[in-house]
N, CA, C and O atoms as CSV, one atom per row, in Angstrom:
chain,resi,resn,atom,element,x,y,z
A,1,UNK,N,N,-2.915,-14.202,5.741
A,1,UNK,CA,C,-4.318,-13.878,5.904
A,1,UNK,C,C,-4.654,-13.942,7.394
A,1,UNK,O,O,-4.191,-14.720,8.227
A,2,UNK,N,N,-5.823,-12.676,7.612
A,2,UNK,CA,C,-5.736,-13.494,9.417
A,2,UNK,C,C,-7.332,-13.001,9.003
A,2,UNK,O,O,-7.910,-13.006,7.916
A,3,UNK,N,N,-7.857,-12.491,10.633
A,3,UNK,CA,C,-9.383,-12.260,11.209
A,3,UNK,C,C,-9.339,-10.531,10.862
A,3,UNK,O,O,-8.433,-9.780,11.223
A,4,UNK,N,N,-10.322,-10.210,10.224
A,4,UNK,CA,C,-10.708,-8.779,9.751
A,4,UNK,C,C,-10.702,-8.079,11.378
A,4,UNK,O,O,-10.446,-6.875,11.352
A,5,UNK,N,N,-10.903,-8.552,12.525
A,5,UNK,CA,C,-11.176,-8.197,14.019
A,5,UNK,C,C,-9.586,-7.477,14.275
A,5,UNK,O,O,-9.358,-6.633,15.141
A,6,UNK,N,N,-8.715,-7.953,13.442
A,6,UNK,CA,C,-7.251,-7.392,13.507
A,6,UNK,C,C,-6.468,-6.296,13.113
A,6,UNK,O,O,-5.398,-5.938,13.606
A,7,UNK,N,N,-7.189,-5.715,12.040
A,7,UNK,CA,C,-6.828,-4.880,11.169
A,7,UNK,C,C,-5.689,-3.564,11.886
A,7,UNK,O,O,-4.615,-3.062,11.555
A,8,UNK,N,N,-7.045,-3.352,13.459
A,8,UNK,CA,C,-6.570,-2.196,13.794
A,8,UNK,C,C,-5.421,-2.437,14.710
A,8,UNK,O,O,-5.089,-1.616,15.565
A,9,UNK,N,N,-4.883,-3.454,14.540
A,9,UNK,CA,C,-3.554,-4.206,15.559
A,9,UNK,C,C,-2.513,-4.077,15.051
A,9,UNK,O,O,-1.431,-3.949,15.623
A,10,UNK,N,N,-2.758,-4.101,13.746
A,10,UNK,CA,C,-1.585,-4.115,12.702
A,10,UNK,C,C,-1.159,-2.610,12.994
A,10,UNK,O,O,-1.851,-1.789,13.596
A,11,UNK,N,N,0.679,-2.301,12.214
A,11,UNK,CA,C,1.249,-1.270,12.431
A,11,UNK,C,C,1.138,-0.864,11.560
A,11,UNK,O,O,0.948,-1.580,10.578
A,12,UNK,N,N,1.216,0.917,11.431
A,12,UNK,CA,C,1.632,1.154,10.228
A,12,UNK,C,C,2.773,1.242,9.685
A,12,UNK,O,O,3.804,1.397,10.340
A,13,UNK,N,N,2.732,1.157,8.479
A,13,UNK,CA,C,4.185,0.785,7.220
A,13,UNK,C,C,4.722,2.701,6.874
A,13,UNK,O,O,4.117,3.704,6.496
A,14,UNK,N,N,6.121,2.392,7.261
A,14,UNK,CA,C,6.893,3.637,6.174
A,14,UNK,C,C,7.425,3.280,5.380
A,14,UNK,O,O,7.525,2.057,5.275
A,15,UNK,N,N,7.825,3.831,4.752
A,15,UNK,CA,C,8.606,3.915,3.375
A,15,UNK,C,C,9.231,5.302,3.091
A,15,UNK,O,O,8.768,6.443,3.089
A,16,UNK,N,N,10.723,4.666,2.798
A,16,UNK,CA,C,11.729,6.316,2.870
A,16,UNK,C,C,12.027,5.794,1.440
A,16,UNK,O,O,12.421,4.767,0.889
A,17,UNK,N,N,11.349,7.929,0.924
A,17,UNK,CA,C,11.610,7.509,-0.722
A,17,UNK,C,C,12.335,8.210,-1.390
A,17,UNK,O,O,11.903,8.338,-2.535
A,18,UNK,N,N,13.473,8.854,-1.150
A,18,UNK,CA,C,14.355,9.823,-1.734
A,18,UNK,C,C,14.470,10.446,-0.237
A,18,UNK,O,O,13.736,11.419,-0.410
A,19,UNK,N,N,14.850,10.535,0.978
A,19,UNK,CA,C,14.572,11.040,1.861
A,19,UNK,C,C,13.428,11.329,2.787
A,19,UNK,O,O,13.637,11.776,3.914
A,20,UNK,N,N,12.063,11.049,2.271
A,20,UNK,CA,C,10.957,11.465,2.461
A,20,UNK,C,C,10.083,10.104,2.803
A,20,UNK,O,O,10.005,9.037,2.194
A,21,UNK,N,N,9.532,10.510,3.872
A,21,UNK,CA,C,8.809,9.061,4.570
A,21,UNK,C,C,7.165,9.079,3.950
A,21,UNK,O,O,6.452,10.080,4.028
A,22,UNK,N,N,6.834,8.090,3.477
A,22,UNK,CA,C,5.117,7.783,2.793
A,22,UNK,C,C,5.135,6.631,4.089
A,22,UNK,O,O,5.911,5.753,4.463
A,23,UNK,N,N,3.730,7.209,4.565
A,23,UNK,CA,C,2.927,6.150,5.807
A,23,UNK,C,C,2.055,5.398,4.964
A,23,UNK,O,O,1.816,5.634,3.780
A,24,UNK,N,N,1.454,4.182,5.888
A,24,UNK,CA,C,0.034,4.048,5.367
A,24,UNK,C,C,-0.238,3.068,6.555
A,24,UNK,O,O,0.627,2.519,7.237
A,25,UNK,N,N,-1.467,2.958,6.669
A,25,UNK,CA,C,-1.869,2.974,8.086
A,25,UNK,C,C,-2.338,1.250,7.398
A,25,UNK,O,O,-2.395,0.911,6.216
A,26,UNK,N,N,-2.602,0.464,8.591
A,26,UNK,CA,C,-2.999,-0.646,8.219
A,26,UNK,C,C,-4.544,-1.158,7.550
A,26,UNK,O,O,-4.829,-2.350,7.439
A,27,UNK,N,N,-5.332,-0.201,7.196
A,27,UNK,CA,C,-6.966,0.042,6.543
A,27,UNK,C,C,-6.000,0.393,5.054
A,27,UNK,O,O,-6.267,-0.411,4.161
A,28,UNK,N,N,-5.118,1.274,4.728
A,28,UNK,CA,C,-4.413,1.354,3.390
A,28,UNK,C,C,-4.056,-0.399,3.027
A,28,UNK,O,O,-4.779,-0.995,2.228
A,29,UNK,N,N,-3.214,-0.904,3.515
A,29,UNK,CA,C,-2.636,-1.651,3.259
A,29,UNK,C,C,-3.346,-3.162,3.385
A,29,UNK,O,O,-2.482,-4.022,3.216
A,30,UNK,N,N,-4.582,-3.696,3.616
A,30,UNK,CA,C,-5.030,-4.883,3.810
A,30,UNK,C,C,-6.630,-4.313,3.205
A,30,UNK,O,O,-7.241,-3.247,3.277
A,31,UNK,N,N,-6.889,-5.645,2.599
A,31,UNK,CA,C,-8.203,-5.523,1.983
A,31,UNK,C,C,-8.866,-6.802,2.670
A,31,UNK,O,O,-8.118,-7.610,3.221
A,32,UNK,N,N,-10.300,-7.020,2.657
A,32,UNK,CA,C,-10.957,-7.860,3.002
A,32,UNK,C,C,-11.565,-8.311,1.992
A,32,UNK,O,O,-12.432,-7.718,1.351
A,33,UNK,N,N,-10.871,-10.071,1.674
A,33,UNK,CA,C,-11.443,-10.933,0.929
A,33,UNK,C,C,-12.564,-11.923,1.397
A,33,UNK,O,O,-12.905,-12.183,2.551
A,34,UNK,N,N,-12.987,-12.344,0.374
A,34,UNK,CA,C,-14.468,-13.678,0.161
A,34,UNK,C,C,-13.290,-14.575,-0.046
A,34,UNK,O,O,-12.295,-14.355,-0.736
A,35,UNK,N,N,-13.601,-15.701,0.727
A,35,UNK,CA,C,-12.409,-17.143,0.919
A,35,UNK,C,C,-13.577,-18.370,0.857
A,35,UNK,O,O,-14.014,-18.726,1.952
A,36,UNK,N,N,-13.945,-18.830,0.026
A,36,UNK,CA,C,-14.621,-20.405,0.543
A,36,UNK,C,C,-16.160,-19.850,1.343
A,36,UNK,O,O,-16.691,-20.683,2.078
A,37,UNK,N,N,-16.798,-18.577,1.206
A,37,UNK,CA,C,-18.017,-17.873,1.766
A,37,UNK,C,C,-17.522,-17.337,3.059
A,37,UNK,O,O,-18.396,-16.710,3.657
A,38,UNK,N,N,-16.296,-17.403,3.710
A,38,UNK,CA,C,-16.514,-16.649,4.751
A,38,UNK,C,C,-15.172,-15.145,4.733
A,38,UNK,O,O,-14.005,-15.220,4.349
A,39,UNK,N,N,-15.595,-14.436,5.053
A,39,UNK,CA,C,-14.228,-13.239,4.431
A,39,UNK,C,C,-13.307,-12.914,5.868
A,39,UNK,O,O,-13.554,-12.818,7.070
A,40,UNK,N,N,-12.207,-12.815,5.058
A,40,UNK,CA,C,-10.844,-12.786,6.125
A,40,UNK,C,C,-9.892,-11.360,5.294
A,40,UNK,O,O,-10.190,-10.860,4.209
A,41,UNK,N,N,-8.876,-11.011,6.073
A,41,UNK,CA,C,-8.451,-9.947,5.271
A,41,UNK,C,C,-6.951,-10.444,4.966
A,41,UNK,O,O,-6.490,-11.478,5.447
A,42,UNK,N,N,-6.273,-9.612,4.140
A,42,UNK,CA,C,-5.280,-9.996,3.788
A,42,UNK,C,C,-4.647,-8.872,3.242
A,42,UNK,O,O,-5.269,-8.051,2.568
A,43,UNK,N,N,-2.941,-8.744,3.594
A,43,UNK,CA,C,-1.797,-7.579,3.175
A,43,UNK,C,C,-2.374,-7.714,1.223
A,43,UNK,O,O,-3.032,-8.560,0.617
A,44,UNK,N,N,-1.653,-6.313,0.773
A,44,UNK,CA,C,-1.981,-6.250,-0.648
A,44,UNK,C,C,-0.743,-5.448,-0.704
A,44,UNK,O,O,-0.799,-4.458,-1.434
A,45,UNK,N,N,0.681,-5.738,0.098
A,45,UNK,CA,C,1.422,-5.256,-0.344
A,45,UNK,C,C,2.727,-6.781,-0.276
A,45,UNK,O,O,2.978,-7.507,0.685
A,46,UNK,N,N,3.297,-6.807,-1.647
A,46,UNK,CA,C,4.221,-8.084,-1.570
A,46,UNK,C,C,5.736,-7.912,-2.264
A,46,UNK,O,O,6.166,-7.317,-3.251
A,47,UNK,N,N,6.158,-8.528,-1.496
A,47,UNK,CA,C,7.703,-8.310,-1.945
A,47,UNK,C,C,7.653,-9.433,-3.676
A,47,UNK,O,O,7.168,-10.541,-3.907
A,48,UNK,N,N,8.104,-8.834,-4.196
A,48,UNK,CA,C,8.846,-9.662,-5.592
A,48,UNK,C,C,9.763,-9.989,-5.635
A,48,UNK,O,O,10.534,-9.056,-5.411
A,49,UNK,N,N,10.306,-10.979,-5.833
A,49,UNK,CA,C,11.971,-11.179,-6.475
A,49,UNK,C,C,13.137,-10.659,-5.810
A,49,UNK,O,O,13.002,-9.441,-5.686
A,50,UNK,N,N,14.203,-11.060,-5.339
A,50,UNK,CA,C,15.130,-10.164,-5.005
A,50,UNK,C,C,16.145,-9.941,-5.760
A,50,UNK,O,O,16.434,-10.783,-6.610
A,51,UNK,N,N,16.863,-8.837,-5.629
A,51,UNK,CA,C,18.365,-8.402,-6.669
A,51,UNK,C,C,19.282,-9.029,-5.953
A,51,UNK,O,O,19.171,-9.439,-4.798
A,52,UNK,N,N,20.504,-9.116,-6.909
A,52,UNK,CA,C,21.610,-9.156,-6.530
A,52,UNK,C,C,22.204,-8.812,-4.820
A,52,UNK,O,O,22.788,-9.642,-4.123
A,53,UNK,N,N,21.922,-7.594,-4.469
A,53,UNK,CA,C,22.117,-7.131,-3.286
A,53,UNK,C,C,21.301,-7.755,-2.005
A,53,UNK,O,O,21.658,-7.559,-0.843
A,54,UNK,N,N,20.120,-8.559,-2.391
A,54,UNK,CA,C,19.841,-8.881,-1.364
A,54,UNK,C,C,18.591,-8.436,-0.752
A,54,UNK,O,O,18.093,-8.859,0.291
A,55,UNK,N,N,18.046,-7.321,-1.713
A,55,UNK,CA,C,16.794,-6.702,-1.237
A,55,UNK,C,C,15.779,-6.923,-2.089
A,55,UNK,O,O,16.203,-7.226,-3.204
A,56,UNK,N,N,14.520,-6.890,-2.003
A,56,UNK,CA,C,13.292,-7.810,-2.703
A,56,UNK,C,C,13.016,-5.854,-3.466
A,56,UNK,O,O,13.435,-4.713,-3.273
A,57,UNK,N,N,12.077,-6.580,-4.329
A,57,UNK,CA,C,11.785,-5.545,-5.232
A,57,UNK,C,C,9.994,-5.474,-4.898
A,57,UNK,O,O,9.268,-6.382,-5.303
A,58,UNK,N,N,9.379,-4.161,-4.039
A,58,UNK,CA,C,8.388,-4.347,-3.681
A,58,UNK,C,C,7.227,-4.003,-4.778
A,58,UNK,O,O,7.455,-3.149,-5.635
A,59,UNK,N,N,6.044,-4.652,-4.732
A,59,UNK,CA,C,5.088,-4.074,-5.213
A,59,UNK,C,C,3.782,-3.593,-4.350
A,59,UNK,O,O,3.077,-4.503,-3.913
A,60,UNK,N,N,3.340,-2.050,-4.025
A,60,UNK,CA,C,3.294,-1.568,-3.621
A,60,UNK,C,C,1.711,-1.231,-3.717
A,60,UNK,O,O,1.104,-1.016,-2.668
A,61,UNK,N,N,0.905,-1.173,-5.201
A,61,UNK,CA,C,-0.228,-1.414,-6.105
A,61,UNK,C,C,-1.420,-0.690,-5.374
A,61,UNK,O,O,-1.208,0.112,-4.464
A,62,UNK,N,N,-2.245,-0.898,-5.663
A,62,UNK,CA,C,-3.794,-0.454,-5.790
A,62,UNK,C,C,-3.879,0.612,-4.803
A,62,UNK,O,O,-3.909,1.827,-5.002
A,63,UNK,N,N,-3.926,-0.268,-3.309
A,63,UNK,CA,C,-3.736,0.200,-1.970
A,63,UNK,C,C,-3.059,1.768,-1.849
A,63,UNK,O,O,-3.519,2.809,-1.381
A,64,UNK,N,N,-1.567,1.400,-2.580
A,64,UNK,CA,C,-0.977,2.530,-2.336
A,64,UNK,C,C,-1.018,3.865,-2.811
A,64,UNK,O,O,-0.771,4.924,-2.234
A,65,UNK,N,N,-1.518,3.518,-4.427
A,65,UNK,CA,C,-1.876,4.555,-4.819
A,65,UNK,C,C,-2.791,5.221,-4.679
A,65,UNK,O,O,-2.970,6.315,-5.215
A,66,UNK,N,N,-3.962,4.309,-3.468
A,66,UNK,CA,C,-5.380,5.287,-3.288
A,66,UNK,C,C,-4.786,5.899,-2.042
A,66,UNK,O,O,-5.453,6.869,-1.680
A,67,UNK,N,N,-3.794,5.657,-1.306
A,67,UNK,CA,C,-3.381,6.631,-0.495
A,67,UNK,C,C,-2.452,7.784,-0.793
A,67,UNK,O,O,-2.240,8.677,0.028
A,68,UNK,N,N,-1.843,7.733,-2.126
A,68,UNK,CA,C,-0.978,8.158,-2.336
A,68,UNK,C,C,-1.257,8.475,-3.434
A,68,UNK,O,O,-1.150,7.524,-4.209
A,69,UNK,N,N,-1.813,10.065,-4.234
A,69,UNK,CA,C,-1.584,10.359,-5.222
A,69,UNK,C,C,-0.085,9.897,-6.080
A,69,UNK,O,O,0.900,10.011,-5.350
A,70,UNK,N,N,0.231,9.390,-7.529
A,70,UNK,CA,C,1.354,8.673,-7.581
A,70,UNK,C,C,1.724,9.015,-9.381
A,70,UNK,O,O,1.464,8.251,-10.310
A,71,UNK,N,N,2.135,9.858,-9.444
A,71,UNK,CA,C,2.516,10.388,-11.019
A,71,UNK,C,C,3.840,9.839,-11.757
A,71,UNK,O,O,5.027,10.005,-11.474
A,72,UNK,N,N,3.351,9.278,-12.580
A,72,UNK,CA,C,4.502,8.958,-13.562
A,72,UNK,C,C,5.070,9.695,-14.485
A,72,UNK,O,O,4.428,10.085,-15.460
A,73,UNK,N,N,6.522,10.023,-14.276
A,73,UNK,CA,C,7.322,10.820,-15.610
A,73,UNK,C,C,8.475,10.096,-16.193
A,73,UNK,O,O,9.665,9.926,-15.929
A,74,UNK,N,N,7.586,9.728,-17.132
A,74,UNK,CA,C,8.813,8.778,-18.107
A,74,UNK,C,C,9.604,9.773,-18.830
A,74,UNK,O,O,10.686,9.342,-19.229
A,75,UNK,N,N,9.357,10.923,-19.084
A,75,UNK,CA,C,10.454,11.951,-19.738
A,75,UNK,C,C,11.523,12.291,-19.005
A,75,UNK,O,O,12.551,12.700,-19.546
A,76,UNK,N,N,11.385,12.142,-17.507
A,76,UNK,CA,C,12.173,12.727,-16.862
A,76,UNK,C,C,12.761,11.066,-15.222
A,76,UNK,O,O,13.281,11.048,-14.107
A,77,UNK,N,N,12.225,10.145,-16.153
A,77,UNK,CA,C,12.713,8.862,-15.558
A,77,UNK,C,C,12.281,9.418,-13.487
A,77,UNK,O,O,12.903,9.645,-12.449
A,78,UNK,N,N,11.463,9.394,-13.773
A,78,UNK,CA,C,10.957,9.527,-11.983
A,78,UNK,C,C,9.401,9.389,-11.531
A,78,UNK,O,O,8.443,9.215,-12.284
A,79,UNK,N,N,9.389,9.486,-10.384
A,79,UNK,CA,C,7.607,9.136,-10.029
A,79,UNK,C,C,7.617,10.075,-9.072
A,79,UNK,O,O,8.660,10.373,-8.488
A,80,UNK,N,N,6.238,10.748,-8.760
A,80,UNK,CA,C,6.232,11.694,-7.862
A,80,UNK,C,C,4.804,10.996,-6.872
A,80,UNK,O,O,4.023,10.114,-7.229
A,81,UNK,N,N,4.829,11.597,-5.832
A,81,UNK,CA,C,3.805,11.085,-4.487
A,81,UNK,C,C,3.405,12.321,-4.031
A,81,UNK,O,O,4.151,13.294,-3.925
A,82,UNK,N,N,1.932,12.283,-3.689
A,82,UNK,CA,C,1.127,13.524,-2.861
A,82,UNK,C,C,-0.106,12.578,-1.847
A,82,UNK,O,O,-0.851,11.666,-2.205
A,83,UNK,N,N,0.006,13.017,-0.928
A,83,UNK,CA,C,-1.300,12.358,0.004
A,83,UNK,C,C,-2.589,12.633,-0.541
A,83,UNK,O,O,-3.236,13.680,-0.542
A,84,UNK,N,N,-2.813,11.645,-0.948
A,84,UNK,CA,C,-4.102,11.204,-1.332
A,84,UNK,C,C,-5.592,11.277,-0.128
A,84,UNK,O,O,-5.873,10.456,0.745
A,85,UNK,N,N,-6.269,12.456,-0.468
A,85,UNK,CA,C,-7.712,12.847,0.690
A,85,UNK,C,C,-8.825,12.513,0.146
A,85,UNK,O,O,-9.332,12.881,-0.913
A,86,UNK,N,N,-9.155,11.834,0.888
A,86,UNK,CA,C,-10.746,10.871,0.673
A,86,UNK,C,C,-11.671,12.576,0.693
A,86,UNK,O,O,-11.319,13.491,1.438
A,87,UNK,N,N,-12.586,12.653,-0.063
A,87,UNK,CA,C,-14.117,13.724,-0.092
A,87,UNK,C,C,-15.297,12.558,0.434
A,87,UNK,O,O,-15.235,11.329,0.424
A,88,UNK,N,N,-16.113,13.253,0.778
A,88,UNK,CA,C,-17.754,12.342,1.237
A,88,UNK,C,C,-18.625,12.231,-0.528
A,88,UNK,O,O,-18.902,12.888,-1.532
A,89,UNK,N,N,-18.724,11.010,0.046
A,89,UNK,CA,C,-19.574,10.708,-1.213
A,89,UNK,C,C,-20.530,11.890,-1.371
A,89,UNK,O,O,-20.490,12.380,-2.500
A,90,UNK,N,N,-21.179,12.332,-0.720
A,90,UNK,CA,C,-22.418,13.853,-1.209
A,90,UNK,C,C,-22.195,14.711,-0.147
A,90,UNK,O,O,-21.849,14.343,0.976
A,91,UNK,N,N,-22.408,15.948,-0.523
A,91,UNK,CA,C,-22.225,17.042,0.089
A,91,UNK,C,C,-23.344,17.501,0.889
A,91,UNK,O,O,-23.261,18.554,1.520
């Protein structure tokens, strides 16, 4: 957790996913929580568990998928990704 004053210090994150790099800038990836009445921000992306090999199994969640359109095909055992574009609330 650090000072919300930081956000824009932070780097952004890649991720290579079959060849193909997904960004997300550090406003994707950290949300700003209520702590004890005063709010601080904090990553919302966390490693889980690691395998055998040595590498953690990430979870990736909320954050990512509002940047990242994120389709599931269980028929065809795969997930697909499209950049996700914010519209203005009214036109």
């Amino acid at each position: 957790m650090f000072d919300c004053s930081e956000v824009d210090d932070l780097p952004h994150l890649e991720f290579i996913v079959n060849g193909k790099k997904l960004s997300l800038s550090s406003r994707d990836y950290t949300a700003e929580i209520e702590l004890y009445g005063e709010y601080i921000c904090a990553s919302r992306i966390l490693a889980m568990g690691w395998r055998e090999n040595d590498e953690p199994d990430w979870v990736l969640g909320l954050n990512f998928m509002r940047a990242y359109y994120t389709q599931f095909d269980k028929g065809n055992h795969r997930i697909g990704f499209a950049k996700a574009y914010s519209f203005p609330k009214t036109l």
